[in-house]
SERO-4910 file (N, C-alpha, C, O; in steps of 0.05 Angstrom, whole numbers):
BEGIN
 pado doro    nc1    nc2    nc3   cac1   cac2   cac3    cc1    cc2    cc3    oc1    oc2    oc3
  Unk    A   2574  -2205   2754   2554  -2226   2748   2552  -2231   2719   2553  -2213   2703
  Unk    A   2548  -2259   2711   2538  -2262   2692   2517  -2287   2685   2518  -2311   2691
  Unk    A   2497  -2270   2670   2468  -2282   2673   2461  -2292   2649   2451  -2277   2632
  Unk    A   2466  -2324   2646   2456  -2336   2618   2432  -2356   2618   2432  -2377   2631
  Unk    A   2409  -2348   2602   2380  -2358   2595   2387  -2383   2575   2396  -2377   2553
  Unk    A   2383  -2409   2582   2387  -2429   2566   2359  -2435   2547   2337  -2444   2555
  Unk    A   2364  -2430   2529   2344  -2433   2504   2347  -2461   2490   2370  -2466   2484
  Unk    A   2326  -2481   2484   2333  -2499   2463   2296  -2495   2444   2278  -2478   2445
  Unk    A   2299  -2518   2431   2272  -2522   2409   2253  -2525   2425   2251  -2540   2445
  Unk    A   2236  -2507   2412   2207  -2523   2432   2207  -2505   2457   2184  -2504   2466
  Unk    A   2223  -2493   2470   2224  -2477   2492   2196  -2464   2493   2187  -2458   2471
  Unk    A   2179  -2456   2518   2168  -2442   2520   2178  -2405   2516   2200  -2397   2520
  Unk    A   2161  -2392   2509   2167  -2372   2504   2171  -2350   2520   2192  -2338   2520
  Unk    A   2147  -2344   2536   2136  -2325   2558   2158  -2338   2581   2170  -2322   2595
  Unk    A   2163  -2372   2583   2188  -2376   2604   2210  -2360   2613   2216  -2354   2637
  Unk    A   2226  -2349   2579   2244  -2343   2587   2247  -2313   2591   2260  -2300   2608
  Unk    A   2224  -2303   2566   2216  -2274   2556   2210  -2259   2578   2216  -2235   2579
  Unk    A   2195  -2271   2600   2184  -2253   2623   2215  -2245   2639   2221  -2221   2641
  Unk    A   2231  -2264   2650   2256  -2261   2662   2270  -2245   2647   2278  -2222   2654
  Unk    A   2275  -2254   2626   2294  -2235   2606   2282  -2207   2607   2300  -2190   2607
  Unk    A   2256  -2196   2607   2252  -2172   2607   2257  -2162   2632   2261  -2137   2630
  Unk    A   2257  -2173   2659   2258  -2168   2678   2295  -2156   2682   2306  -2135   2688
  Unk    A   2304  -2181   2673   2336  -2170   2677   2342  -2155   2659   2359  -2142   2671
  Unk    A   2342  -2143   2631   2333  -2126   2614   2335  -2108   2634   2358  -2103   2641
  Unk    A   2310  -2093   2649   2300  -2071   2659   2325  -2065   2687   2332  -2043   2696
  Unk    A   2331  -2092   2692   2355  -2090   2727   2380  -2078   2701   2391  -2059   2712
  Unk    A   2387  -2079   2683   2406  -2079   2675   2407  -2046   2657   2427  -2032   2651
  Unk    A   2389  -2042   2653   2386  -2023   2638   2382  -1997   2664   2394  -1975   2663
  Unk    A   2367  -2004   2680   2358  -1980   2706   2370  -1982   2724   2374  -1960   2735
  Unk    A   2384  -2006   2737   2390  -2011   2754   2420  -2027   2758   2427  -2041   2777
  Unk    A   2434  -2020   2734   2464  -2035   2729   2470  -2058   2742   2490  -2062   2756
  Unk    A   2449  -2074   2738   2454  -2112   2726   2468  -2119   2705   2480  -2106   2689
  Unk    A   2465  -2145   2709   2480  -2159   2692   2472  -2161   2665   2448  -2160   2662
  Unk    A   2486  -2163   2643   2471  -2160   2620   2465  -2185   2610   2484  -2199   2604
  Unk    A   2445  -2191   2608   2434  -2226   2602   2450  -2242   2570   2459  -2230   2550
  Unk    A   2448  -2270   2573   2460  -2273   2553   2440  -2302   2544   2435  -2320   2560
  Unk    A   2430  -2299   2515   2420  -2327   2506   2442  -2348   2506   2465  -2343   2498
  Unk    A   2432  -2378   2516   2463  -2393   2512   2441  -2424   2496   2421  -2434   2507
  Unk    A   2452  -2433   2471   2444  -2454   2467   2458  -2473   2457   2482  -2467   2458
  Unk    A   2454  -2501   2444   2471  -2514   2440   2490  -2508   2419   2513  -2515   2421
  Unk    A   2475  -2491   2390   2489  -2488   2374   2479  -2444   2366   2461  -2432   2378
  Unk    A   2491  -2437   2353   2483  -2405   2352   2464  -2412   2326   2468  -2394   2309
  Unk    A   2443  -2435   2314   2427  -2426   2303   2400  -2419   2311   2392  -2421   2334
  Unk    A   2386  -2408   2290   2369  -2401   2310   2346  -2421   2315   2341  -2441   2301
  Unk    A   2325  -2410   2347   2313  -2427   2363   2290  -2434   2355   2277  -2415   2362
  Unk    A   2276  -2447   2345   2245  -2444   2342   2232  -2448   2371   2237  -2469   2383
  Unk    A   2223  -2437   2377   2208  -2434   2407   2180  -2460   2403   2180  -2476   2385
  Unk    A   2156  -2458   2427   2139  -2470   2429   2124  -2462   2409   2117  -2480   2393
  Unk    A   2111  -2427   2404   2088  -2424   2393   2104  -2408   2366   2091  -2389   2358
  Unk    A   2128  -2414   2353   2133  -2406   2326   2156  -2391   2328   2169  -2390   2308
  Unk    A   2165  -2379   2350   2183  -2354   2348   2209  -2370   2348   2212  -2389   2364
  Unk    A   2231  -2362   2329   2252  -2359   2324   2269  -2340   2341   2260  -2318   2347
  Unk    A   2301  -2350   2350   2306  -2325   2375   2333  -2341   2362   2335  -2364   2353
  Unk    A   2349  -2324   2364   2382  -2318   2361   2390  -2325   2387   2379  -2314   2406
  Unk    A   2410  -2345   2392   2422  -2344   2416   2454  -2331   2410   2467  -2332   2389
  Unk    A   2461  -2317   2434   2489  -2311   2436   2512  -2321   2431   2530  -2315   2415
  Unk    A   2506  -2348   2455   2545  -2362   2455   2516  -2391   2459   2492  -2395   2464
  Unk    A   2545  -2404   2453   2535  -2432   2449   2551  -2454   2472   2575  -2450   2473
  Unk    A   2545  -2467   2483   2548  -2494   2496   2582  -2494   2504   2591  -2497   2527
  Unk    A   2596  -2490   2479   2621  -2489   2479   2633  -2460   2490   2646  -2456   2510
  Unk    A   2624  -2440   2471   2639  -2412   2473   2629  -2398   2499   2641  -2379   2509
  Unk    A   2601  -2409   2512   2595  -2396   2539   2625  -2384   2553   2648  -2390   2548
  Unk    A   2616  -2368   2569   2636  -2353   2588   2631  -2362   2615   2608  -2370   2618
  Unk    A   2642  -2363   2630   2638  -2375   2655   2612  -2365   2672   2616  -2343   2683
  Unk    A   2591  -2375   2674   2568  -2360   2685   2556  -2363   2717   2550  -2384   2727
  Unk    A   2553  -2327   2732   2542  -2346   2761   2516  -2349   2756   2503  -2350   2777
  Unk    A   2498  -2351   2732   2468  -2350   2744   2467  -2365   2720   2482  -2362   2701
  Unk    A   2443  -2387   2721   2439  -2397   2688   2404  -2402   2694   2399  -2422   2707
  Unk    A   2388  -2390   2687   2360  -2392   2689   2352  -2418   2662   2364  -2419   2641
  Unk    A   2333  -2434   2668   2331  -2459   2644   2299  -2451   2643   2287  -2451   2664
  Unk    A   2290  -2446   2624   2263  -2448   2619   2250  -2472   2611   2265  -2491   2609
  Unk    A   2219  -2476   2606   2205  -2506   2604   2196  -2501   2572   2208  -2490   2553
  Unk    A   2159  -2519   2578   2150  -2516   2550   2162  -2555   2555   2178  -2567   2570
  Unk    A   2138  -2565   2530   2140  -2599   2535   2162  -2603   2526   2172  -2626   2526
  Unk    A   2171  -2589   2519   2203  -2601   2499   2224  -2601   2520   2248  -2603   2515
  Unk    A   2214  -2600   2544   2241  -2587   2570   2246  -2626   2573   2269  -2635   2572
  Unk    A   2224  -2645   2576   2220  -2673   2576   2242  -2682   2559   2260  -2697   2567
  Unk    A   2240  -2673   2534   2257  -2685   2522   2288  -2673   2517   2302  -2684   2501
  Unk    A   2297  -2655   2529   2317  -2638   2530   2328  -2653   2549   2351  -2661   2545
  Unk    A   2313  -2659   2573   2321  -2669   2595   2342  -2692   2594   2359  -2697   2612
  Unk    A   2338  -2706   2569   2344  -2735   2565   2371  -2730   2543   2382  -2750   2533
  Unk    A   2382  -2699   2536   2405  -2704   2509   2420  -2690   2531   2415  -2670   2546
  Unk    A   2439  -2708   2528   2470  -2712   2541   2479  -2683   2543   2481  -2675   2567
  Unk    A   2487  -2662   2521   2502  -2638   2516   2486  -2625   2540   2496  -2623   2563
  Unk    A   2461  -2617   2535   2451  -2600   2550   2450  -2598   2583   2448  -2579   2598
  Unk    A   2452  -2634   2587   2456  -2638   2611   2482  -2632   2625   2483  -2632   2650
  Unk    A   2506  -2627   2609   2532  -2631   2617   2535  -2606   2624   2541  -2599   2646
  Unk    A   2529  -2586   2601   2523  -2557   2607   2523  -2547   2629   2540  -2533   2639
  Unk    A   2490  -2559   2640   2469  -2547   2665   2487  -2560   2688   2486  -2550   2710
  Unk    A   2499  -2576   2685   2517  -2591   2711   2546  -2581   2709   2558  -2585   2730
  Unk    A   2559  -2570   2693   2587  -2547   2685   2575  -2526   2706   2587  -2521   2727
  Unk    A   2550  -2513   2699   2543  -2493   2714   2544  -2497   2745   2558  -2482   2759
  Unk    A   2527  -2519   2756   2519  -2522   2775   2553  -2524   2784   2570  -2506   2784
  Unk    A   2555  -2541   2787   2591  -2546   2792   2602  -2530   2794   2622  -2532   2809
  Unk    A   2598  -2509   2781   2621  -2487   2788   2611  -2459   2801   2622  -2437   2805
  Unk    A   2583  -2469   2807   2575  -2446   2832   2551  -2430   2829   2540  -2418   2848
  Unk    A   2542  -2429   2801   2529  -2417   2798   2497  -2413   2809   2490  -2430   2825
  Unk    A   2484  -2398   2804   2454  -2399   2822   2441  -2407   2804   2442  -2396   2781
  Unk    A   2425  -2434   2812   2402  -2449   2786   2382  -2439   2784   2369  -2436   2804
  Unk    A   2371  -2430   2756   2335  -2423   2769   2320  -2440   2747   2332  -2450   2728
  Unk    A   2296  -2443   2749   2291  -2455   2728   2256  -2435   2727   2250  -2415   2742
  Unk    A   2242  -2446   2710   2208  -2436   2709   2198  -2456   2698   2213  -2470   2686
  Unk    A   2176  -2462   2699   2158  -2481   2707   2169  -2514   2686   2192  -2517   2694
  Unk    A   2167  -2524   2678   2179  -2554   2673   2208  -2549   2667   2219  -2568   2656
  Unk    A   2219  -2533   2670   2252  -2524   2662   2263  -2544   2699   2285  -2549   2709
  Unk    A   2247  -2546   2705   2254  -2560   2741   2258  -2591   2735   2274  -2605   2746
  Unk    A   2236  -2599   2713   2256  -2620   2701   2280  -2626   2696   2292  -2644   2707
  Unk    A   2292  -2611   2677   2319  -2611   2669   2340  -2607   2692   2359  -2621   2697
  Unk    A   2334  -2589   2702   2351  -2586   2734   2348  -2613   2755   2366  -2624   2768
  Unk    A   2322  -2619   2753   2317  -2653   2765   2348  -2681   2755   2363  -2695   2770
  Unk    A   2346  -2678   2730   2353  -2697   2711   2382  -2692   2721   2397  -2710   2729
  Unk    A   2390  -2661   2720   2422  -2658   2722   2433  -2653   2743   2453  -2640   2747
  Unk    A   2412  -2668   2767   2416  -2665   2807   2421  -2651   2825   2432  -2652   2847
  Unk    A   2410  -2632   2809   2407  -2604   2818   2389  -2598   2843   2396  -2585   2862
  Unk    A   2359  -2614   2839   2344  -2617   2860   2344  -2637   2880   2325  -2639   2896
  Unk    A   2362  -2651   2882   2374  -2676   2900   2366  -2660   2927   2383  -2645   2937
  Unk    A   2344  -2661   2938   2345  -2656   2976   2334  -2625   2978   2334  -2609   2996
  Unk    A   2323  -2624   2951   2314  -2594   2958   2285  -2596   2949   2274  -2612   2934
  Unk    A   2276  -2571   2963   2243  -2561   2955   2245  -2547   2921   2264  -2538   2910
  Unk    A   2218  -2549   2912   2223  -2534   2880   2189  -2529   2882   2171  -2529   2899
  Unk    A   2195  -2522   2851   2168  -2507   2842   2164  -2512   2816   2185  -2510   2803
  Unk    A   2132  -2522   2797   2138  -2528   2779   2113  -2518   2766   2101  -2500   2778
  Unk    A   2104  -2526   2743   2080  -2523   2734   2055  -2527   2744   2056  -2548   2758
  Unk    A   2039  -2521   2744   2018  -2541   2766   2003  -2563   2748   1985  -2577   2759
  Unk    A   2010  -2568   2715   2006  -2590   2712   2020  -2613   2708   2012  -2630   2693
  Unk    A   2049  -2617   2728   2062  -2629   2731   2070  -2636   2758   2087  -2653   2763
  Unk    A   2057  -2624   2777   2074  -2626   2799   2058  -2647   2811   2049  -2632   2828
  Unk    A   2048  -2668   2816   2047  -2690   2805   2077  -2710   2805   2087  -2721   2824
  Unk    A   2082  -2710   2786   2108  -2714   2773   2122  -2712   2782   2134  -2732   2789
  Unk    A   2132  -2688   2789   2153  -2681   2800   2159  -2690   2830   2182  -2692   2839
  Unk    A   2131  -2696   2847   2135  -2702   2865   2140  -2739   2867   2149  -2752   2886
  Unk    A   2132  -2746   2846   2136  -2778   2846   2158  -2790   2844   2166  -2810   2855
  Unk    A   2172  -2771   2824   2204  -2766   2822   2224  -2761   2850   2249  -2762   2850
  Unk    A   2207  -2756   2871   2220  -2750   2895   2227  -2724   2907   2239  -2722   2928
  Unk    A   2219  -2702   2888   2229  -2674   2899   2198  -2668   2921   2177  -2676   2913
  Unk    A   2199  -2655   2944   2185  -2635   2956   2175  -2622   2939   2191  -2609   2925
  Unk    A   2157  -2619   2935   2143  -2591   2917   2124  -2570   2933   2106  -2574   2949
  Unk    A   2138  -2547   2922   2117  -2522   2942   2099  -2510   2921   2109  -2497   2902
  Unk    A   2072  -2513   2925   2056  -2507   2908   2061  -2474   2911   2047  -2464   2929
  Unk    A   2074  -2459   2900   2068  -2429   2902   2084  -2422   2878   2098  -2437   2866
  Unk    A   2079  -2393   2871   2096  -2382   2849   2126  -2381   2846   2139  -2382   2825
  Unk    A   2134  -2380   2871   2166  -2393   2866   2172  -2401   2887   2155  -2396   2904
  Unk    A   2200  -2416   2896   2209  -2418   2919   2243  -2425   2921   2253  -2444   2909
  Unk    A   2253  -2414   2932   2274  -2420   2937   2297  -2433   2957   2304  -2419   2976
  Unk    A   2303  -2446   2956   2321  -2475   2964   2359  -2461   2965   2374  -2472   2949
  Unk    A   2367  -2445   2979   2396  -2447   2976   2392  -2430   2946   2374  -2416   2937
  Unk    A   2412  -2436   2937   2429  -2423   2906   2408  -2438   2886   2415  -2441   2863
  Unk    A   2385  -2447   2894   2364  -2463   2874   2334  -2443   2879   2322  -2437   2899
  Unk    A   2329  -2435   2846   2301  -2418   2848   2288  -2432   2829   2301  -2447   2814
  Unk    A   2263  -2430   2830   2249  -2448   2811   2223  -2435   2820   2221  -2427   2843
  Unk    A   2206  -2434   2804   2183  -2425   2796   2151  -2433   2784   2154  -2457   2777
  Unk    A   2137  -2429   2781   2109  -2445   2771   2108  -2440   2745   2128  -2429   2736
  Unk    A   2093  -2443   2732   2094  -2441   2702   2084  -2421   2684   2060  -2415   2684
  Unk    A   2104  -2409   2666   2108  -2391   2649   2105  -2365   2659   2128  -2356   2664
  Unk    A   2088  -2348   2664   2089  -2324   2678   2100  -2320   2705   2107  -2298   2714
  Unk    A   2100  -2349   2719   2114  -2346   2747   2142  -2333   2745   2146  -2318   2764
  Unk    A   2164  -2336   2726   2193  -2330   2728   2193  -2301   2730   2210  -2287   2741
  Unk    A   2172  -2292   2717   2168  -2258   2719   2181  -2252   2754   2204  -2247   2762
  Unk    A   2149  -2258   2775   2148  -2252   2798   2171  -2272   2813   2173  -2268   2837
  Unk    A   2187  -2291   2804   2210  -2309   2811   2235  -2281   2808   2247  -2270   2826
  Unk    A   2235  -2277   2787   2259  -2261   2779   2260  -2228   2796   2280  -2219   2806
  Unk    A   2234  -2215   2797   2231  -2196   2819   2232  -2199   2846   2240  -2180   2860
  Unk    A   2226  -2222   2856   2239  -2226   2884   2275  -2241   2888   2288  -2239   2908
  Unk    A   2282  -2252   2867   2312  -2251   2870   2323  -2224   2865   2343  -2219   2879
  Unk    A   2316  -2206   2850   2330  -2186   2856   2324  -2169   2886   2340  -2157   2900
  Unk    A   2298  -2172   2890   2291  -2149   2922   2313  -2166   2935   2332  -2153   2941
  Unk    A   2317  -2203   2944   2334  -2208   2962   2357  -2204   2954   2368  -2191   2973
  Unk    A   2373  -2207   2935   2401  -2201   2930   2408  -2166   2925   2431  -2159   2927
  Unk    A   2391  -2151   2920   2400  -2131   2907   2380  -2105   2927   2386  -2081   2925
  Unk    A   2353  -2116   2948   2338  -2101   2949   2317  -2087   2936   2315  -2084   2912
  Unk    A   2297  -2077   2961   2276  -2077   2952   2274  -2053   2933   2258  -2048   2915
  Unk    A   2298  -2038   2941   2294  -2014   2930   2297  -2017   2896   2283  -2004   2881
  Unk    A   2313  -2032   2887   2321  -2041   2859   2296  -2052   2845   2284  -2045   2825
  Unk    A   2294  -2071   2863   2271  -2091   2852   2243  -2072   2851   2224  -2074   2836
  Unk    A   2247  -2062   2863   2217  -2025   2858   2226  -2014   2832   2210  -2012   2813
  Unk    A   2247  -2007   2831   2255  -1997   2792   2254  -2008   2771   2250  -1999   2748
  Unk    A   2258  -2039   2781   2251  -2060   2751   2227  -2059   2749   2217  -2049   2728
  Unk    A   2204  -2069   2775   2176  -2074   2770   2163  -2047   2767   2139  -2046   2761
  Unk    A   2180  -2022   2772   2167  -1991   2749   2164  -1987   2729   2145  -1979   2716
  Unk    A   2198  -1997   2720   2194  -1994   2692   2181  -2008   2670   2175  -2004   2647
  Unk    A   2178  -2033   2693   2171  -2064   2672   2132  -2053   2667   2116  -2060   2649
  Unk    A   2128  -2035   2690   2101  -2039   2685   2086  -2063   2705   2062  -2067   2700
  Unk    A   2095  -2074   2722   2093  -2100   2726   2066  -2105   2754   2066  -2123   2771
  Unk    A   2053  -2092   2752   2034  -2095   2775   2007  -2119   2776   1985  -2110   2779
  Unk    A   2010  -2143   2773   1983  -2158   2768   1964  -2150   2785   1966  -2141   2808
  Unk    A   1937  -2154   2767   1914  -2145   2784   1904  -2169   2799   1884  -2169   2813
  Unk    A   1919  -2191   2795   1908  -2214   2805   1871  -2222   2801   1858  -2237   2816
  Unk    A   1862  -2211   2781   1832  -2229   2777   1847  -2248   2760   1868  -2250   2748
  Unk    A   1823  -2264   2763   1826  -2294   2754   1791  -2293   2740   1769  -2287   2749
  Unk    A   1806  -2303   2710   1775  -2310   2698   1759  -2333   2681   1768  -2351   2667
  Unk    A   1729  -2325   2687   1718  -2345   2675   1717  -2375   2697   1736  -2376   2712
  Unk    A   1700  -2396   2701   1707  -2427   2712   1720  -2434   2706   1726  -2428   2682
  Unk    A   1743  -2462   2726   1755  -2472   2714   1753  -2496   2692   1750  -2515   2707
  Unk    A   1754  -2503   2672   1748  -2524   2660   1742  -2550   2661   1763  -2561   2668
  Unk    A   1724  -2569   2657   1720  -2582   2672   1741  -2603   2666   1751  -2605   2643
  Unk    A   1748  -2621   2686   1766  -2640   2694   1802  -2636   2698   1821  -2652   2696
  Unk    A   1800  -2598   2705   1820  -2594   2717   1827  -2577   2741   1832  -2595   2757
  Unk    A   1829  -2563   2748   1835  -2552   2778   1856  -2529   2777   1877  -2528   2764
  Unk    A   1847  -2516   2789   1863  -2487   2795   1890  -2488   2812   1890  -2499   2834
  Unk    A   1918  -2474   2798   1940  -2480   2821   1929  -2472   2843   1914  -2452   2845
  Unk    A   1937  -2488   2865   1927  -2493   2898   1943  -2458   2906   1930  -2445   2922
  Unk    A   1973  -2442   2892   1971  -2422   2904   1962  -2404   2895   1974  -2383   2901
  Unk    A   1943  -2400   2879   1916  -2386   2873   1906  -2381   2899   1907  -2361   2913
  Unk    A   1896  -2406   2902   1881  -2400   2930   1872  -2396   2951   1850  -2392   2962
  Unk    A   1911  -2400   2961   1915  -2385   2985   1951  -2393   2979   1965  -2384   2998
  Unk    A   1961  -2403   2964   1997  -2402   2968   2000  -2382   2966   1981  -2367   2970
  Unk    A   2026  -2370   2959   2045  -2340   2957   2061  -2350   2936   2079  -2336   2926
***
């Protein structure tokens, strides 16, 4: 296997960081794949909230990959729309690989017809959107469609990325990543919600 995290500007952070630590831990405990940053060019990324990140291989020098996870963050809108990145994400798709995305990264996968006829999962302050655009949307933390995973927003890829490994690899594996990761949510939820917005619907009873 090989498992490349597509990074551009503006990327959310925790998007890609939560997965990457996840496959990190499959790879380190549990002899996975060793993850690879892939962006357009090898300089480095400025993320959403400041962070700078080195990517690996670039657009061109990538290696042939089966998994390519796309993370969000508002900049995923405008990513959606430059040509390179799209040719990329559709090289991938085309040649077999398993799509995943986390929460507006389902855009970009949208854009490069990836979600043509399938169910997805997105942010819950987009999905909306996403559904106007024509995809099914399953309000829950992730869901999966065939060789298509996609997820809710920013912390969802965490609990996205631990259940692709229990189905592909078992539960038993996916018990050693979420040991080592530490990874147990307590699930409280705090404080009201703010006024004139609303709680994701699988808060409140999705999965």
């Amino acid at each position: 296997m090989s498992f490349g995290v597509l990074i551009y500007p503006g990327v959310e952070e925790l998007d890609f960081q939560g997965p990457w630590e996840m496959l990190g831990m499959w790879h380190t405990y549990a002899g996975g794949p060793a993850p690879l940053l892939v962006a357009r060019s090898l300089d480095p990324v400025r993320c959403a909230h400041g962070m700078r990140v080195l990517p690996d291989a670039d657009f061109s020098c990538a290696p042939a990959l089966t998994h390519l996870l796309v993370p969000g963050g508002f900049a995923a809108f405008d990513e959606m729309q430059q040509t390179d990145l799209m040719a990329f994400v559709r090289r991938c798709a085309n040649a077999g690989a398993t799509l995943m995305s986390v929460c507006s990264g389902s855009f970009i996968l949208l854009a490069a017809g990836v979600l043509a006829g399938r169910r997805a999962s997105t942010n819950w302050k987009v999905v909306n959107r996403l559904r106007e655009a024509g995809v099914e949307v399953i309000e829950q933390r992730y869901t999966q469609d065939g060789p298509v995973w996609t997820s809710a927003g920013v912390s969802a890829g965490i609990d996205m990325l631990l259940a692709y490994i229990a189905r592909t690899q078992g539960e038993a594996v996916a018990g050693q990543v979420q040991l080592h990761a530490e990874y147990f949510p307590e699930g409280r939820l705090y404080g009201p919600v703010p006024d004139g917005l609303a709680r994701p619907a699988y808060v409140d009873g999705g999965s």
